[in-house]
Structures are given as structure tokens and as C-alpha cells.
VEXMARZA-504713 format. One record per residue (C-alpha): residue number from 1; residue in one letter; x, y, z. Coordinates in nm, 4 decimals. Example, Ala and Ser with C-alpha at 12.3 -4.5 7.8 and 13.67 -1.06 7.14 Angstrom:
2
 num residu       px       py       pz
   1      A   1.2300  -0.4500   0.7800
   2      S   1.3670  -0.1060   0.7140
***
This chain:
288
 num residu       px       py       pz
   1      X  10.4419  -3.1085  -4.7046
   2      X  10.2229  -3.3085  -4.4670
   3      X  10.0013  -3.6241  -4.6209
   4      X   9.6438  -3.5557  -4.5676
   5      X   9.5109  -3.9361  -4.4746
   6      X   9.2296  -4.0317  -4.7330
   7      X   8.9410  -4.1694  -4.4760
   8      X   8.9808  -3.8083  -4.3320
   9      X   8.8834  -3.6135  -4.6390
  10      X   8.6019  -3.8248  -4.6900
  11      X   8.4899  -3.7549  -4.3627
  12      X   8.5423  -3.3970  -4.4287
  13      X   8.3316  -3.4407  -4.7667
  14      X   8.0263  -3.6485  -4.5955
  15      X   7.9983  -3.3275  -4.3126
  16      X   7.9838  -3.1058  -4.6171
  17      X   7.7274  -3.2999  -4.7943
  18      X   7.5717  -3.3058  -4.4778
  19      X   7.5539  -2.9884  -4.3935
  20      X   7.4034  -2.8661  -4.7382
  21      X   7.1412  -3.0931  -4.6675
  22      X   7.0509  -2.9765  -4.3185
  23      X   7.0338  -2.6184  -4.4274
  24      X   6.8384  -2.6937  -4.7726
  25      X   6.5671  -2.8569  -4.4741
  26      X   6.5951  -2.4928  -4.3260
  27      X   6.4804  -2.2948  -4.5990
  28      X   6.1765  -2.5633  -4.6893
  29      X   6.0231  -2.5761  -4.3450
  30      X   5.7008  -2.4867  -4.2769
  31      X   5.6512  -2.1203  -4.1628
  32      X   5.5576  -1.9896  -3.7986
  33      X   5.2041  -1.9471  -3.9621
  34      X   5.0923  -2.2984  -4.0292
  35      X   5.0724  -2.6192  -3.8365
  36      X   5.1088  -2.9779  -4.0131
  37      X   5.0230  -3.2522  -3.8923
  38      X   4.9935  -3.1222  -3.5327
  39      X   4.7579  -3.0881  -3.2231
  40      X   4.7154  -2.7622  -3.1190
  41      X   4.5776  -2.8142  -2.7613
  42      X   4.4371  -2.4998  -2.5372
  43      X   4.3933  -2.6388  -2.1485
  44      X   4.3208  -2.5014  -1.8321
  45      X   4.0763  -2.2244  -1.9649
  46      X   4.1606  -1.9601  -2.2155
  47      X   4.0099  -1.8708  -2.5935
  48      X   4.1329  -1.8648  -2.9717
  49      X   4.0149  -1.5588  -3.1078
  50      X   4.0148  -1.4390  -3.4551
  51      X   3.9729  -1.0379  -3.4777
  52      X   3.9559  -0.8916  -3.8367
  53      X   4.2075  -0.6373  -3.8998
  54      X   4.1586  -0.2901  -3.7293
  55      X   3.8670  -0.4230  -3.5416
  56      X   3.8644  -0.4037  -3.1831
  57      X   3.4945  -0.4386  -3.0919
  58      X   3.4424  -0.8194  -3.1557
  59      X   3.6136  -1.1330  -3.3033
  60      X   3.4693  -1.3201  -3.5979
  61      X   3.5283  -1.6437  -3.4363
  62      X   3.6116  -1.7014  -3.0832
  63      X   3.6211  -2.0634  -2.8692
  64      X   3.6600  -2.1547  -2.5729
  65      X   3.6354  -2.0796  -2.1921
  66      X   3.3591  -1.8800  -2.1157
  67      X   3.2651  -1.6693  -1.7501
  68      X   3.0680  -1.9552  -1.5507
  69      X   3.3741  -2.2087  -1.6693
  70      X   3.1861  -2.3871  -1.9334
  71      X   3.3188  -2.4171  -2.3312
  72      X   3.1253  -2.2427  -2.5897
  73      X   3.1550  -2.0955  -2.9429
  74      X   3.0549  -1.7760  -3.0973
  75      X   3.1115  -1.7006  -3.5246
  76      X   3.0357  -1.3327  -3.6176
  77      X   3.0115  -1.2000  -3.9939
  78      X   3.1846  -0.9408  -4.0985
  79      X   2.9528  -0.6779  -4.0118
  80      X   2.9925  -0.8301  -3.6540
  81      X   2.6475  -0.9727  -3.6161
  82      X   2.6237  -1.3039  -3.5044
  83      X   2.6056  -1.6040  -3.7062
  84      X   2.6370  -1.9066  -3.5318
  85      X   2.6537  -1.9707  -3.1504
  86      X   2.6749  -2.2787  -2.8940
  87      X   2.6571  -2.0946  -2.5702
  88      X   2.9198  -2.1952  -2.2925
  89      X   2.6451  -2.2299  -2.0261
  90      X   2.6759  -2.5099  -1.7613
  91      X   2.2448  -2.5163  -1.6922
  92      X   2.2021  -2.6495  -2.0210
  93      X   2.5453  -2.7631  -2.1312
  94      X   2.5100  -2.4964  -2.4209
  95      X   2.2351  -2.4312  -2.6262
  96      X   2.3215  -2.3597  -2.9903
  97      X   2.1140  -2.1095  -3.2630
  98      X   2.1917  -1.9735  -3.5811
  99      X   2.0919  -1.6330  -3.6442
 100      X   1.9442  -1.4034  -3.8949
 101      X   2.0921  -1.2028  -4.1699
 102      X   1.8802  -0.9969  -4.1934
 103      X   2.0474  -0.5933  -4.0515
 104      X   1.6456  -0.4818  -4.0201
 105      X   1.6582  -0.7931  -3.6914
 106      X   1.9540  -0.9621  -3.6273
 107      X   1.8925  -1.0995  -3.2718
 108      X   1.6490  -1.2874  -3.5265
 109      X   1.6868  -1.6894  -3.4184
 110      X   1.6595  -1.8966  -3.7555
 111      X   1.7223  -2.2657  -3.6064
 112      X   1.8458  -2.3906  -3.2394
 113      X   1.7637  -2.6835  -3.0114
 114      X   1.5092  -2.6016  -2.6947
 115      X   1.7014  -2.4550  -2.3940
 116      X   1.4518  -2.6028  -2.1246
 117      X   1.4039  -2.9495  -2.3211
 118      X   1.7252  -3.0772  -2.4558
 119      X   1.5763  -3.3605  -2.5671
 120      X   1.3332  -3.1308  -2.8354
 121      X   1.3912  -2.8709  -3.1223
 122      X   1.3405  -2.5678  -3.0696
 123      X   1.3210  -2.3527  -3.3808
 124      X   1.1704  -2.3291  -3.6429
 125      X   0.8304  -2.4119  -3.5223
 126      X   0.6289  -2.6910  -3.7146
 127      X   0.2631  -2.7247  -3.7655
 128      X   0.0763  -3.0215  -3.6024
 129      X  -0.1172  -3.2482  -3.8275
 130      X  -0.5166  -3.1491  -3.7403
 131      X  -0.7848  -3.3116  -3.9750
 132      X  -1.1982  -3.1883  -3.9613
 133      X  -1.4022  -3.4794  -3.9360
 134      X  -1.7991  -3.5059  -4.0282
 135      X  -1.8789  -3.3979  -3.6971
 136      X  -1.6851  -3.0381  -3.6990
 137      X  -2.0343  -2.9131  -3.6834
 138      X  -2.3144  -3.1382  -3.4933
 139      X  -2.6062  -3.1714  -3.2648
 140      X  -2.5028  -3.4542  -3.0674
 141      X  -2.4671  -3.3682  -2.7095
 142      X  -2.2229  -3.6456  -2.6686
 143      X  -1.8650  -3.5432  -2.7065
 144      X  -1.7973  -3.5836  -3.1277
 145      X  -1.4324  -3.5505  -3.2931
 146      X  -1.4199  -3.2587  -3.4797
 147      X  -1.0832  -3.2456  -3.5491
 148      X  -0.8115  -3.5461  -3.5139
 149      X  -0.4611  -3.6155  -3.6158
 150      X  -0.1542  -3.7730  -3.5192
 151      X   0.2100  -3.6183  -3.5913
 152      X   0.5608  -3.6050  -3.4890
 153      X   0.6731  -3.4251  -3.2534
 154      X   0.9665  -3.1624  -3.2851
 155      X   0.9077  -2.9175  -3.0412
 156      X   0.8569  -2.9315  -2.6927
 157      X   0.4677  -2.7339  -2.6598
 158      X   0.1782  -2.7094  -2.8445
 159      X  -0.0468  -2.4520  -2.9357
 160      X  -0.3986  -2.5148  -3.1102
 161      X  -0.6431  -2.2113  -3.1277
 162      X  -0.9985  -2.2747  -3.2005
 163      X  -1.3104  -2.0699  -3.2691
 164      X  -1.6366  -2.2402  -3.1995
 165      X  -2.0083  -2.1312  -3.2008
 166      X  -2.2945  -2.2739  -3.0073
 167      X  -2.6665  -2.1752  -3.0582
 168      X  -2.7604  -2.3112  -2.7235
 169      X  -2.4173  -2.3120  -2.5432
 170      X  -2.2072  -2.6143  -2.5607
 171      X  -1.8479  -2.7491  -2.4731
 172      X  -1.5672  -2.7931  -2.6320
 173      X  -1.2298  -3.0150  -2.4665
 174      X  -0.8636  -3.1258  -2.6138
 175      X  -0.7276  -3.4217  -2.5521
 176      X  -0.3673  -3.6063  -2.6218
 177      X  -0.1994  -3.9151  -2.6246
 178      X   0.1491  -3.9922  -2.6658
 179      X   0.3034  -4.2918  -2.7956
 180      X   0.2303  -4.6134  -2.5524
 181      X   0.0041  -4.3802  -2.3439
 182      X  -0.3108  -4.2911  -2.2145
 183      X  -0.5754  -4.0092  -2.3748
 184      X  -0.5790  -3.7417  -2.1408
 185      X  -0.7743  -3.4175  -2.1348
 186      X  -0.5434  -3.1400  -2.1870
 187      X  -0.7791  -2.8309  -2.1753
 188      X  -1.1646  -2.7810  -2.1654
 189      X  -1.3616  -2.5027  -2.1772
 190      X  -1.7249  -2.3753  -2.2055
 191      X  -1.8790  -2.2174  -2.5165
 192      X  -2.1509  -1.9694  -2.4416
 193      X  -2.4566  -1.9493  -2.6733
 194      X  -2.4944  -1.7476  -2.9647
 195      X  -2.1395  -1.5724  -3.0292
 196      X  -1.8472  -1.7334  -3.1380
 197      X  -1.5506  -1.7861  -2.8437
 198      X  -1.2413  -1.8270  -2.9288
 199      X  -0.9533  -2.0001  -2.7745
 200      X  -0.5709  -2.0936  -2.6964
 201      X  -0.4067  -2.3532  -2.5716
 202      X  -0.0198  -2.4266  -2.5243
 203      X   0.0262  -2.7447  -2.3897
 204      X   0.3994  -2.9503  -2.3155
 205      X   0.3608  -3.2580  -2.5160
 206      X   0.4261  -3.4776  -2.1851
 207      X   0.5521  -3.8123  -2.2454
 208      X   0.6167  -3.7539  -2.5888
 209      X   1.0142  -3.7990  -2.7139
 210      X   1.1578  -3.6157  -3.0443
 211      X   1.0216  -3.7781  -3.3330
 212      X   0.7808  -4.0143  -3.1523
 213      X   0.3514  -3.9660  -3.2741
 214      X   0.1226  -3.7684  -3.0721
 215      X  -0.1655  -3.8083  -3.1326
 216      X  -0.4450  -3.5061  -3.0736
 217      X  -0.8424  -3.4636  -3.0723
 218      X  -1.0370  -3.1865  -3.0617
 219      X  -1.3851  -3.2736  -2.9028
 220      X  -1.7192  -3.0896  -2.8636
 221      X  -2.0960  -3.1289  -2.7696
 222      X  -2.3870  -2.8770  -2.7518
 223      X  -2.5645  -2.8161  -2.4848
 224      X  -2.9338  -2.8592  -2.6365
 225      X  -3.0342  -3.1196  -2.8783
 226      X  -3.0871  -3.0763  -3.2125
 227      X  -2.8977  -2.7391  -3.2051
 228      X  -2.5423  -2.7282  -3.3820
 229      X  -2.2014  -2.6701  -3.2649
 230      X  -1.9205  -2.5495  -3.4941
 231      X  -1.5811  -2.5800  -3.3779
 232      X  -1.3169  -2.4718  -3.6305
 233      X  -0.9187  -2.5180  -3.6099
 234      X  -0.7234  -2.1484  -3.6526
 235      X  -0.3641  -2.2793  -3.6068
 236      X  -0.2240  -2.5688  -3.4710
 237      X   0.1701  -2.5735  -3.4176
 238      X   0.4201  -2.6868  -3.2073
 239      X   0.6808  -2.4016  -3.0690
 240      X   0.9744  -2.4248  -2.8018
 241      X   0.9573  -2.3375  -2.3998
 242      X   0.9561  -2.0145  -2.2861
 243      X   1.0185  -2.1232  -1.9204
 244      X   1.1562  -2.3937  -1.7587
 245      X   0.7721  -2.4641  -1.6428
 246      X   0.6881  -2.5447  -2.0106
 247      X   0.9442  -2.8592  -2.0535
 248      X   0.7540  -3.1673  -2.1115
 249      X   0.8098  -3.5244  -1.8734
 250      X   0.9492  -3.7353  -2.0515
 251      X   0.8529  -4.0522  -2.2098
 252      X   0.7801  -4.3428  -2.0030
 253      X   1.0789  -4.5583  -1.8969
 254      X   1.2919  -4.2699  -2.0916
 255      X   1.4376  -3.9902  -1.8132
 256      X   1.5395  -3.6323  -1.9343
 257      X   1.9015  -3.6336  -2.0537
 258      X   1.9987  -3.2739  -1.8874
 259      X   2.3048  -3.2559  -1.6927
 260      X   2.4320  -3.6264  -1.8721
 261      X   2.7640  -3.5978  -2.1087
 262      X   2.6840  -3.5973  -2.4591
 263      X   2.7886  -3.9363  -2.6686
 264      X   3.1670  -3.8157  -2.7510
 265      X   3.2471  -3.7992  -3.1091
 266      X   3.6137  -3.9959  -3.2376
 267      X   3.7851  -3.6197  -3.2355
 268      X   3.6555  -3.5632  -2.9429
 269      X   3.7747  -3.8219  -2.7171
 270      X   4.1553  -3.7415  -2.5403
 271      X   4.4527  -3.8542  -2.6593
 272      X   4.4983  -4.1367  -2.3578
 273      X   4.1586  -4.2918  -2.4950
 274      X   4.2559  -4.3043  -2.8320
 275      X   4.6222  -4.4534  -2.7591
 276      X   4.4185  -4.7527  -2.5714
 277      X   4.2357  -4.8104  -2.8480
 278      X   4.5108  -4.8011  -3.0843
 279      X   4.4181  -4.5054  -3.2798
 280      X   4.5432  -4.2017  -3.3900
 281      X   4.5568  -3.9080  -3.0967
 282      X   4.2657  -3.6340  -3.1538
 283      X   4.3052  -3.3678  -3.2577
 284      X   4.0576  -3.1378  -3.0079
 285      X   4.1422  -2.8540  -2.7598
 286      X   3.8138  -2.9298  -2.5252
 287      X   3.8523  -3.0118  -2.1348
 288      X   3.6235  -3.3587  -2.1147
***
């Protein structure tokens, strides 16, 4: 009978041992469903889409390339309206809104950042701060403050809408000043006697930057002393552009930020950027 050497069965025992162990690590790894630890990297255009079951009409969350080449995101509900959107759009390097709940209008826009003044919000729309003086009603016809106030600004136009009544005609005039700058008359108008005129303004806060004071005064004078003037504040709010026409200058020394890159966040910066710094790779799927 031939001598089996010793070293050789306890070679033959260590492959055993480790082949139990390399298939036990076969049955515990993680399944084709889940990533650990990974970067999952989409390049070169293309989307992740996540379509509910059955539904073939929209995704509730898709990201990615979108047709004019720029990167957006869109997140549906379940009913498939739209909840949250940053729109892949070069012009404005994507404008993002949340939307309404509400079935009865759900093109509804609840909060997003102005499309034609990226450096302003856009919705909701905040009141100005407008205060009556002493003079809201006077016979001076000198130009009196009847309404003043200074306020932030969030949005990138206002709109003030005043009623005023003149027994012998008079005038009334708004004017602005932005932080560091001049007064300027933004609107005037004439009031004709006897009837009350009413009127609206919606003026770009020029020169004024998110979160900087504007200041604002309402003026007026009659036409005829000793006969009143009454000028009295309706609304007074700030709302975003309509048109491109409507975005404010900017402030002094500060130039509009459209078309410049946006300050990169740590996941968002590529993997070559991070390994220079000595960090951990990101884990993003965005072109830069």
C-alpha cells in the first residue's frame, strides 16, 4: 500500500478549509440589488429612472441628461404630478420649484429661485415694509413722505399700488434707494382733482442684491395750497420677473452671476480633485 507523505495531506486539508471558506463568502455577498460602498457613475449623457410598477406614462424620479445637453432633475408623486424639479436648461443653468399638491392646480409653483435673476428668489412673494407718516394726507405743495420704509429684498421687482385723492389736483412720485446708492425716482404720476386715481407700479429693484435694504418713499404734493392730498398704500410686495426685461442690474461693484459655475459642493467635486486633496473619491454621477 503506498505511504501518503504527511505535508501533502495537510495541504490537501488547508484547500479544503479553504474552499469552505470561499464558498461560505458566496452565499453572504451582497445581492445584484444593492451597492456598498460604491460609486455608481452615469457619463457621457443618459438618465436613472425610477417607474412605479405597471406605469408607463412617467417616472417618479428621473436624473440626468436632458434634450439641450444640460443635467436636471424631475420627482413625481404617485399620482404622477410633479413634486420637485431643477430644470436641465443651459440659459439659466436650471431653475428649480417645488410644486403644489393640491389635484384642483397642480402646475401650482409653491417655492423656486427667479429664472431671469439668479441672484433673487423667486417665490413666494414677500411684502415690502411701507410705513404712513403724518403727512399721508397734507396741504403742502412741496413734495411730503407719506409713506416710507426700508426692507430686504427677496425678490427681484416690486409692486406698490396706491390710491390717492386731490381736491385741487396734485402729484404723487416713488422713489428708491438701494444700499450705498443714490434716491432715484422710480415712477411719477399726476392726480387729477376731485376723484380718487389709483395706481401700479412694478419696478426691478436695480442695484439691490438678495438680502441687502432698499429703502422706498412714497411722495406727494397738491397742486393748490391749503387743499389736502390723501395718498394711501393698497399693497406693497415684491414678486419675481416675468421677462427677462424685468431682471434688476446688479449691485454696484457686484456683476450678475448667470452663466458662472456654481461653488461645487465636497460630493460634487470629481474623483481626480478629491485624490489631490487626499480625500475620499465622490460619490456623484454629474459631468462638471
Amino acid at each position: 500500500m503506498a505511504v501518503v507523505r504527511r505535508d501533502l495531506l495537510d495541504r490537501i486539508r488547508d484547500l479544503e478549509r479553504q474552499v469552505r471558506e470561499l464558498s461560505g463568502r458566496s452565499q453572504t455577498r451582497p445581492p445584484l440589488d444593492q451597492i456598498r460602498d460604491g460609486v455608481v457613475r452615469i457619463s457621457d449623457g443618459g438618465q436613472l429612472v425610477v417607474v412605479p410598477p405597471g406605469e408607463d406614462e412617467f417616472a417618479t424620479f428621473t436624473v440626468g441628461e436632458w434634450p439641450d445637453g444640460a443635467y436636471g432633475m424631475v420627482t413625481r408623486r404617485m399620482d404622477g404630478t410633479l413634486a420637485l424639479t431643477v430644470e436641465g436648461e443651459s440659459e439659466d443653468r436650471g431653475t428649480w420649484r417645488l410644486w403644489s399638491r393640491d389635484l384642483a392646480e397642480p402646475d401650482r409653483i409653491l417655492v423656486m429661485d427667479d429664472r431671469h435673476s439668479p441672484r433673487h428668489l423667486g417665490r413666494p412673494w414677500l411684502p415690502l415694509q411701507l410705513h404712513p407718516t403724518a403727512a399721508q394726507s397734507t396741504t403742502t405743495t412741496a413734495w411730503a413722505h407719506a409713506w416710507v420704509g426700508t426692507t430686504p429684498v427677496h425678490n427681484a421687482v416690486a409692486v406698490i399700488r396706491l390710491s390717492s385723492y386731490a381736491e385741487a389736483g396734485g402729484r404723487v412720485r416713488v422713489r428708491m434707494r438701494p444700499k450705498g446708492g443714490e434716491a432715484t425716482v422710480v415712477d411719477e404720476w399726476t392726480v387729477p382733482a376731485g376723484k380718487w386715481t389709483e395706481h401700479t407700479l412694478a419696478q426691478p429693484l436695480n442695484g439691490a442684491g438678495f438680502l441687502d435694504d432698499v429703502a422706498l418713499q412714497v411722495e406727494h404734493h397738491s397742486s393748490k395750497r391749503r387743499t389736502a392730498i390723501e395718498t394711501r398704500l393698497l399693497a406693497a410686495y415684491s414678486r419675481n420677473t416675468f421677462t427677462a426685461a424685468e431682471a434688476p442690474t446688479p449691485p454696484t461693484g457686484r456683476e450678475s452671476d448667470t452663466g458662472k459655475a456654481d461653488s461645487p459642493l465636497p460630493v460634487e467635486t470629481n474623483e481626480d480633485e478629491q485624490d489631490d486633496k487626499g480625500g475620499k473619491p465622490a460619490a456623484n454621477t454629474a459631468k462638471n
